[in-house]
N, C-alpha and C positions, 0 to 999 in steps of 0.2 A: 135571968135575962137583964133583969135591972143594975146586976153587981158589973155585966159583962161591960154593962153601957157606961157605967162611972169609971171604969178602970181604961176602957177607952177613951173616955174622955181624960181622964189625969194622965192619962201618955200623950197624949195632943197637944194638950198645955202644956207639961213638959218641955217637950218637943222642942213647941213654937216659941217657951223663953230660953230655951238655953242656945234656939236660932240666932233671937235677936240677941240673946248677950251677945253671941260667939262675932253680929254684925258691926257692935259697938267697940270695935278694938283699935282706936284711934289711940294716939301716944305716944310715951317708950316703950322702946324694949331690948331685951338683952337675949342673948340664946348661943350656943354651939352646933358645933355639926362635926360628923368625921365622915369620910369616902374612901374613891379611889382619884388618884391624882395621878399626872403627866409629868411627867419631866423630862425637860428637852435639852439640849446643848450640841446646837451646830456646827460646831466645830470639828468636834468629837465624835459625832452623829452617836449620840445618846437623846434613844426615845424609847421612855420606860415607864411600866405603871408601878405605883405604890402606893401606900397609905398617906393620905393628907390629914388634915382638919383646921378648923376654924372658929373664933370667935367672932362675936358682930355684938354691934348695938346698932341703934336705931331710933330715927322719932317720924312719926307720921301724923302729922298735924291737919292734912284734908284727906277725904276716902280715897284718893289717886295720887298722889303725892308724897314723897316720903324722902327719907337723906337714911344712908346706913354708913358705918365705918367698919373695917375688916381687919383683921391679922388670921393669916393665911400661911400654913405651916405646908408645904410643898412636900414634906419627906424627904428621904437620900438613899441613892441609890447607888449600886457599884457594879459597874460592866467590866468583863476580863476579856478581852481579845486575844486570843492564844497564839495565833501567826504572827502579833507584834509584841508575844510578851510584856503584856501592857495592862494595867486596872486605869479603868476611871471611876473616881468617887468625885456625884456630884450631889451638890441641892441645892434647895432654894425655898425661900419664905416672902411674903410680902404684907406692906401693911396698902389699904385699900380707903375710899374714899367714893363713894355713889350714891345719884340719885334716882331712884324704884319708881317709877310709873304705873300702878296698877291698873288692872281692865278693868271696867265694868260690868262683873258676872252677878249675875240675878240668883248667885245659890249663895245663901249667909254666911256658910261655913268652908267657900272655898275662894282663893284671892289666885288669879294670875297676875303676874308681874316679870317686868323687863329691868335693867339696870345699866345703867351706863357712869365711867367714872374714870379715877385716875387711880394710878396705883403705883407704891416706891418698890423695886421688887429688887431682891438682894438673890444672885447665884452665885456660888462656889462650886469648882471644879477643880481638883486635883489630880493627875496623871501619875503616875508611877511605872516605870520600869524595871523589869526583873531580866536583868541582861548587864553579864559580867561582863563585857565586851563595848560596852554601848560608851560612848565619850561624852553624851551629854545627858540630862536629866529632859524631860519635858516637864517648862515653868506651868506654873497654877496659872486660871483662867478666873477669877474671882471679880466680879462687876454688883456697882449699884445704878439703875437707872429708874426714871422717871417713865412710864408707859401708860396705854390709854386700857382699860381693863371693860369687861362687857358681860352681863349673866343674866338668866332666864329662868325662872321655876315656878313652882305652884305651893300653895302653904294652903295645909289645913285644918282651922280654928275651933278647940275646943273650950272654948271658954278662954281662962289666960294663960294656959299653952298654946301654943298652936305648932304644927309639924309640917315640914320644907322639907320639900328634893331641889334640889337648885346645881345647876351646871354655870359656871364661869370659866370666863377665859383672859389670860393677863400677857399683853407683848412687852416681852424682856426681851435684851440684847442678845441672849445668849441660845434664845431658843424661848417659846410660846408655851409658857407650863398654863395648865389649865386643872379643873376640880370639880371633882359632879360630888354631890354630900347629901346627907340626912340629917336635919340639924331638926332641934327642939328649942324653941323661942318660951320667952315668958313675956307679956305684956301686963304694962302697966297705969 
């Protein structure tokens, strides 16, 4: 009875510092993530899922508070329209720029957070024609613009990993690619 009660108690304490480390994770940090991604292109009406991923860093200097930067690999994709004898290959990648606002949740080992930011976001789109008949080619649609980018997820902290699902969404000229991921952070 007495072994049962120590061993209770050393998973307790356990417990309750590897809570409060996992609460203390103020700092840097760096980390990746891969998903499924969006890619859009309005023009073309190409709306399709693929494999994205991402890197980030990051400093969060108050418990609510934080700055992250992003490079955000969109994937590429290729749609074949068969009535117009036609492939579009498109993609797109961007680099990112946000500030993370975290909740204040009363469990140590889990953070929600909201993001808001800017973001440089590069699409390429290329058409092609399979049509011995056709007199003209259709040109590439290839754009770099500046857009306002916006994401939401929950991370949770095992000491100095900690593990994110996190959905973003970025407006591009060309079509609103967006990215839901599973990423792995290290904090420092």
């Amino acid at each position: 009875m007495r072994l049962q009660r120590l061993a209770l108690l050393l998973c307790v304490s356990l417990a309750t510092s590897a809570a409060a480390e996992a609460d203390d994770l103020l700092g840097l940090y760096v980390g990746a993530g891969v998903g499924q991604s969006t890619i859009k292109q309005d023009y073309y009406q190409v709306d399709s899922h693929t494999t994205g991923w991402k890197v980030l860093a990051g400093w969060r200097p108050i418990s609510i508070l934080g700055v992250e930067a992003e490079y955000v690999g969109f994937g590429s994709k290729s749609v074949t329209y068969q009535t117009l004898g036609e492939t579009i290959d498109t993609k797109a990648h961007a680099t990112a720029l946000f500030g993370v606002g975290y909740l204040p949740v009363p469990l140590p080992f889990l953070d929600l957070y909201g993001k808001l930011g800017v973001a440089r976001i590069t699409q390429d789109t290329n058409p092609y024609q399979f049509c011995s008949l056709c007199i003209t080619q259709p040109s590439p649609v290839n754009t770099n613009n500046n857009g306002f980018a916006w994401g939401a997820g929950a991370q949770f902290k095992f000491g100095i990993p900690a593990l994110r699902l996190e959905y973003e969404r970025f407006n591009g000229s060309q079509g609103n690619p967006s990215l839901l991921t599973l990423a792995i952070t290290a904090n420092f």
